[in-house]
Wavefront OBJ file of the C-alpha trace (Angstrom):
o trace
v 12.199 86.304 46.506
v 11.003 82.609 46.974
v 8.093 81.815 47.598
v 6.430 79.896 50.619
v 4.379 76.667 49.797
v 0.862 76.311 51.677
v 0.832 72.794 52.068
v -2.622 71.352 51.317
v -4.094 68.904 54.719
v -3.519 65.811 53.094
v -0.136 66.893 52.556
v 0.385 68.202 55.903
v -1.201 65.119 56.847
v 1.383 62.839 55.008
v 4.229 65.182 56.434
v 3.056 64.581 60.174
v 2.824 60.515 59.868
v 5.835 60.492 58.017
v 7.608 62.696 61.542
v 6.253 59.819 63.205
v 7.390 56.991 61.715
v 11.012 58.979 61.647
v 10.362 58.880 65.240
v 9.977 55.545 65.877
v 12.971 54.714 63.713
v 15.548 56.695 65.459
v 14.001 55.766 68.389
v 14.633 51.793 67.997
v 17.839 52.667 65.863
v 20.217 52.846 68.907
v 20.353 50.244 71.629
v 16.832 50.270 72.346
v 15.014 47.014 70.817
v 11.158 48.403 71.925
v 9.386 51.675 72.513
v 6.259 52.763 73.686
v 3.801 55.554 72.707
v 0.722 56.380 74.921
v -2.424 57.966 72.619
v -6.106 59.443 74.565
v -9.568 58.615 72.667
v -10.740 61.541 74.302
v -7.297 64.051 73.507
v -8.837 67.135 73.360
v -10.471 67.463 76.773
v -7.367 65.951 78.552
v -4.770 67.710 76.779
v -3.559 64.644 74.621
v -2.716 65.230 70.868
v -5.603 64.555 68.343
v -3.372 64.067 65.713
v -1.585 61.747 67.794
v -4.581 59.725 68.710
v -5.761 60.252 64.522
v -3.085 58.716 63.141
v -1.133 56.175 65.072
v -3.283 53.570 63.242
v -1.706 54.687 59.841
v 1.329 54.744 61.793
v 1.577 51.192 63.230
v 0.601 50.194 60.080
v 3.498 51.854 57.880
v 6.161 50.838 60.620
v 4.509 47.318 60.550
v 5.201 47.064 56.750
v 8.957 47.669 57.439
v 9.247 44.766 59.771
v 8.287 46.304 63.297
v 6.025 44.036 65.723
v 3.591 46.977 66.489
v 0.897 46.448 69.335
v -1.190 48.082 71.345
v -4.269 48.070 74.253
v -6.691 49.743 74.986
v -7.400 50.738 78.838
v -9.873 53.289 80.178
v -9.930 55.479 76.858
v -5.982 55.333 76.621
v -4.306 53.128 74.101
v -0.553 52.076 75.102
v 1.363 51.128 71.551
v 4.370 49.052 71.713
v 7.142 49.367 69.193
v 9.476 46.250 68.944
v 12.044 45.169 66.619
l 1 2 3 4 5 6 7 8 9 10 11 12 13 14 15 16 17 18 19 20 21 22 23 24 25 26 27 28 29 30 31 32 33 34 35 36 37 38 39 40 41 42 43 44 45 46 47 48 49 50 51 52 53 54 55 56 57 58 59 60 61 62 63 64 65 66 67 68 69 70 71 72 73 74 75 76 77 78 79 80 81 82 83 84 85
């Protein structure tokens, strides 16, 4: 029998940004030359995804280090992220 690996949070952490960025890649790998990503400062009681809202920061930052223009604005708790090659 194998056996089924817990993964520990920073590793589940790691694994979710890492979907992310994937994301974004495949995303601006067609036709498409920008994106855009919508995250809530207040997720929870609106429905948004924390994690979403958590780590877009790490995000932007790792597809900014591959050569993506990443910005974003904030407006009325919501922050709109662009994605551009």
């Amino acid at each position: 029998m194998s056996e089924v690996k817990t993964l520990s949070p920073q590793e589940k952490k790691e694994q979710f940004i890492q979907s992310f960025v994937d994301r974004f890649e495949t995303e601006l790998s067609g036709t498409s030359l920008t994106t855009t990503f919508m995250t809530c400062s207040d997720a929870p009681a609106f429905g948004w995804s924390v994690e979403e809202n958590m780590y877009m920061p790490l995000v932007a930052s790792r597809l900014r280090e591959k050569g993506y223009l990443v910005t974003s604005k904030v407006n009325w708790g919501v922050t709109d992220w662009v994605i551009a090659v």
